[in-house]
Steps between C-alpha positions, in 0.01 A plus 500: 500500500634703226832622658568085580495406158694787392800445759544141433577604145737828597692307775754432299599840426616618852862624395378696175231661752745639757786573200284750357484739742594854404409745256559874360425706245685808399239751617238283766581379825728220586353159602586168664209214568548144609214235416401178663638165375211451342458845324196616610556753787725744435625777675679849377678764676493835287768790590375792394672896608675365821199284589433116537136352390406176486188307271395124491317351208315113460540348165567833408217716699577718678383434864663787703566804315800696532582585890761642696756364658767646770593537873547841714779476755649720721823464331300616172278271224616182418663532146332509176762505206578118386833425507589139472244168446498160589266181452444156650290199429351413843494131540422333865312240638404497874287297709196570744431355808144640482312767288289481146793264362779292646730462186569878370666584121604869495563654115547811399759733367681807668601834388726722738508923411840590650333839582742845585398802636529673846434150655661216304269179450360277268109409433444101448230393333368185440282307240335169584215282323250627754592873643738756451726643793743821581691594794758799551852393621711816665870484494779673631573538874287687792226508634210628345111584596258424205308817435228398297477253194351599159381178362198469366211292308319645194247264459126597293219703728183344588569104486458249767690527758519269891692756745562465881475843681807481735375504855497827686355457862730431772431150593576390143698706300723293293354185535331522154138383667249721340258404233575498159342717294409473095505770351665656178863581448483882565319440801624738760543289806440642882775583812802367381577311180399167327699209681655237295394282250276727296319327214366611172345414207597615155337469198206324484629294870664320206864603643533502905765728679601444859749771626654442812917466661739255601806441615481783782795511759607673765641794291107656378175532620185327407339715245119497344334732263425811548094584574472760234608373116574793267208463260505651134444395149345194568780383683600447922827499614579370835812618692672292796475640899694433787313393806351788759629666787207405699607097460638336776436768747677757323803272579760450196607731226240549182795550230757223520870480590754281390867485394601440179449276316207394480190417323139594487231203519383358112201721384329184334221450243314193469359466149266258378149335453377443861635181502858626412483762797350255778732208436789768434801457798695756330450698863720203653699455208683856493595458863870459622529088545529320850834434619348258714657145470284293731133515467374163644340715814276699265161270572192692311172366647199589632446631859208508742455826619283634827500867469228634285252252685622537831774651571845361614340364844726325730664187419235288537349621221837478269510141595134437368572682165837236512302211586316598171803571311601136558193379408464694166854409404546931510842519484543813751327677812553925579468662791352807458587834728554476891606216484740665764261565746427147578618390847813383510566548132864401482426173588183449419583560070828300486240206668246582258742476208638171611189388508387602135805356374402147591185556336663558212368872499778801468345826769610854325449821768411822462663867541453869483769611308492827670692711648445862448303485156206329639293567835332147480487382833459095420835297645734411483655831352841648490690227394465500133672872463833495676713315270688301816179468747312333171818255389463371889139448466500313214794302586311424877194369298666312279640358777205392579402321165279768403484490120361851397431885595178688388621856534229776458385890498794651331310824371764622289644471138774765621885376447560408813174254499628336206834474706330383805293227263808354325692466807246247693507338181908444534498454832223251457665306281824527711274301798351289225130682584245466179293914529178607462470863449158682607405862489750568249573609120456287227695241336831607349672188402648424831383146458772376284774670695345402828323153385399477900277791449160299482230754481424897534145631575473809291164472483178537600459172658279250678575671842255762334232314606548591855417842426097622350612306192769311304580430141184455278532223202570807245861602748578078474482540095685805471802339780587223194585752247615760676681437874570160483671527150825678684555246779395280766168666680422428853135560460419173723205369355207269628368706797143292448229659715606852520552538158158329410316732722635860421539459066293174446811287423423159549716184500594410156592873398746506833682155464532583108740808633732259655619366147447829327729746804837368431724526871781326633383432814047468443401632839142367542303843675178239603480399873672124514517443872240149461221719579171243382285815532712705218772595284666168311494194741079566471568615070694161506213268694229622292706440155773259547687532161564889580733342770690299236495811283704715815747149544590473150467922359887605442653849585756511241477422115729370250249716217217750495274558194253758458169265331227831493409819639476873543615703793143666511339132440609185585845290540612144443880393546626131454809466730678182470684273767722190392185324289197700576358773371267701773258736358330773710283732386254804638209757343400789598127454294382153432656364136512162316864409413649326226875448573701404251847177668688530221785673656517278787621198254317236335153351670341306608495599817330360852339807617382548905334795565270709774299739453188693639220257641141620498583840754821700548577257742453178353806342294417168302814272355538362123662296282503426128743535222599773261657502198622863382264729659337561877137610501453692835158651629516805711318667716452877620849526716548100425805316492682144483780330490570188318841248431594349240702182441 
């Protein structure tokens, strides 16, 4: 809590911190650095013989070491030589329909590099109270193919480190679905890079780095780290890639293409204690703001969901899993693939919709968003690529009161994937159609520019379990502080038997992931067609208050706090709605907890909480009341969840 105590008091020097920016001496090199509001990130661009290098330093440590900075084009390297300077005190405020936290206070101060050289531009960096962030701006006119980009992050050998190796194999390259690995920083990683957000710990795990982008647009690519860090010294520097030819088919251009100007996405740093990183929104924050005016159709909620149990089925079966919906008080139902093939389709959904809507229950549908850059055969396809064939589609189903799209297997972090993903989302919005993106890159902000943006999978998720095995309680831990820190994560939790019988998860540790994964829309993966035999109408008979638990559970928070836990350990978030606090919590061995209220105000408070019963799939209900502190008791791959009022 060190850095929390210190900002309060350095707060009040914001203007002094971004006045005292640049620096020279008669002999050394020049320098310019910009530091957060309050003080204690700070960030310094050195130009040194014709070259730009860039360091950041905590409370005066240095956290990344001196590293390069620069862009190859075709027209020649972005310029080097500083010519001209300019700051800004970011102030905004913005609100959130769903995410981590509703009510959003962005601070930090800006430094613009008017940069000259063969290709005029400017490098912008920013400083705020929890991350650093840079992006490369290229002026002038004509277009221009980005060659290659120098950046890089010097950052001490042999510490900590959570990576994702991006996904190579044809089904799911770019869809950021492997296993994360923890290793050291150094590590050389396998195939193709390390995707976005890569985690690290620095000295001691007293000071927590997260580096990862934001802000992408159709200009750039989605970039990652390259595999192989130079090593030397006792240091590791990572570089930046652009995706691989193989993505998407071999469809789409590697190096990107864009007229000028334009910018690069923010490379962004989240620095802090662990709390600091995993309650950070700085991701969300540096993104452009929505232009959108009316958001009253944005409904987050929680869906019932027939695919990973059995399949899309015929509509029958959808109007089970809506007859459930209704009961549960689940806010949405989504038809999964082939939903095309049923007979008589065209008049069979619109009839289906109507019907959900007098429930009270919104239907979303699925599509391929292929297209050439994906041979997935699941339909309906084709009408998610052609920019007019997809605005008639999604005007059609909106037509027919359909409230959201689920759009999947894009395969690529290539330009003209990013350009294919931000048009459905302004399209979408043009037909008033909330999105769920699946096979697909990771969060890059799009959420506040696109508020109807719900949820992205990105990770290796509950549908998992279909396959020889899912996501063991370790993957669950490691999700908190690394995936789900960036954005909403589709990972649709609560599968129930499937998960129980591959990785010994039992009931407690599965409902406590439906507080602790934070998504706009909370698509339930267990089977909820009334089935008395399994899934949750039989989880429900057996323990009635785990039915009252699924009513009343929310899908979109007003705050998130970050109570205990390691990524290689165990993880407890406190996420607050209106006037109650729910706490969720899961461990990877068994532990006794000790978890200190205080930041969730003053107690007492009523606490209701379940937890594991005598076996893995036994649950037993509590009350009592607690003052300041939460004792827990955990078993091996345990969990619970718990409110407080």
């Amino acid at each position: 809590m060190r850095r929390r105590r210190v900002r309060r008091w350095r707060g009040a020097w914001a203007w002094a911190c971004v006045l005292a920016l640049h620096a020279c001496g008669d002999d050394g090199p020049e320098r310019w650095s910009v530091s957060s509001p309050d003080g204690a990130l700070t960030i310094e661009v050195v130009e040194d013989q014709g070259a730009l290098a860039y360091r950041v330093l905590d409370d005066g440590i240095e956290v990344v070491a001196l590293s390069p900075l620069g862009l190859e084009t075709d027209a020649g390297p972005l310029g080097a030589r500083v010519v001209g300077e300019a700051t800004r005190i970011v102030e905004e405020s913005y609100a959130m329909p769903h995410g981590k936290r509703r009510e959003r206070a962005v601070r930090g101060n800006e430094l613009v590099l008017e940069l000259a050289g063969a290709v005029p531009g400017a490098l912008v960096l920013r400083a705020h109270d929890d991350g650093v962030a840079f992006r490369y701006r290229l002026e002038g006119e004509g277009e221009v193919r980005v060659k290659g980009e120098a950046t890089g992050f010097d950052l001490p050998a042999g510490e900590p480190a959570w990576l994702l190796p991006y996904d190579e194999g044809a089904l799911f390259a770019g869809s950021y679905e492997a296993t994360w690995v923890h290793g050291e920083s150094g590590d050389a990683g396998r195939g193709r890079g390390w995707a976005f957000p890569a985690l690290f710990a620095l000295d001691g795990e007293s000071r927590w780095v997260m580096i990862t982008e934001s802000d992408l647009d159709g200009a750039y690519a989605g970039t990652r780290l390259d595999e192989t860090p130079v090593v030397e010294g006792g240091r590791t520097r990572y570089g930046i890639r652009f995706p691989s030819p193989i993505e998407g088919g071999r469809v789409g251009e590697v190096e990107p293409r864009s007229a000028r100007p334009f910018a690069t996405p923010w490379r962004v740093l989240l620095i802090g204690d662990r709390a600091e990183v995993v309650e950070s929104t700085l991701v969300e924050d540096l993104a452009r703001p929505t232009e959108l005016e009316d958001t009253d159709w944005i409904r987050p909620g929680r869906a019932a969901w027939s695919w990973p149990t059995q399949l899309t089925g015929d509509v029958a079966q959808q109007r089970a899993y809506l007859a459930f919906a209704e009961r549960v008080g689940w806010e949405h139902v989504l038809v999964d693939a082939n939903w095309t093939d049923w007979e008589d389709a065209e008049a069979v959904v619109p009839a289906f919709v109507a019907e959900a809507a007098e429930a009270g229950v919104s239907v979303w549908l699925w599509y391929n968003s292929g297209g050439e850059h994906n041979g997935i055969s699941e339909a309906p396809r084709d009408r998610m690529s052609d920019p007019e064939v997809r605005r008639a589609e999604m005007a059609r189903i909106a037509g027919w009161g359909v409230a959201g799209i689920k759009v999947d297997f894009f395969q690529s972090d290539k330009q003209d994937r990013v350009q294919q993903y931000l048009a459905i989302l302004e399209d979408a919005g043009e037909a008033q159609l909330m999105v769920n993106l699946h096979g697909c890159t990771a969060p890059r902000g799009w959420a506040r520019t696109h508020p109807y943006l719900m949820t992205m999978e990105a990770i290796r998720g509950a549908e998992f379990y279909l396959f020889p095995s899912g996501p063991r309680a370790e993957d669950h831990v490691r999700y908190v502080f690394t995936r789900n820190v960036i954005g909403a994560m589709d990972y649709t939790p609560v599968i129930l038997e499937p998960a129980l019988e591959k990785n010994d998860l039992g009931w407690a540790h599965q409902l406590a992931l439906a507080v602790l994964f934070e998504s706009g829309v909370q698509h339930f993966a267990g089977r909820a067609d009334g089935s008395e035999e399994e899934g949750f109408a039989a989880l429900f008979a057996a323990y009635p208050f785990v039915e009252r638990f699924f009513a009343e559970v929310p899908a979109a928070w007003d705050e998130t706090v970050l109570l205990a836990g390691h990524p290689e350990t165990h993880a407890v978030l406190a996420r607050r709605r209106g006037e109650v606090w729910w706490v969720a919590g899961v461990t990877v061995e068994a532990r006794e907890l000790e978890l200190e209220l205080g930041r969730l105000g003053e107690g007492p408070f009523e606490v209701t909480r379940i937890e594991e019963g005598a076996t893995a799939d036994a649950l037993v209900e509590s009350s009592e009341e607690a003052l300041d502190r939460l004792s827990v008791s955990l078993p091996a791959r345990g969990g619970f969840v718990a409110t407080l009022r």
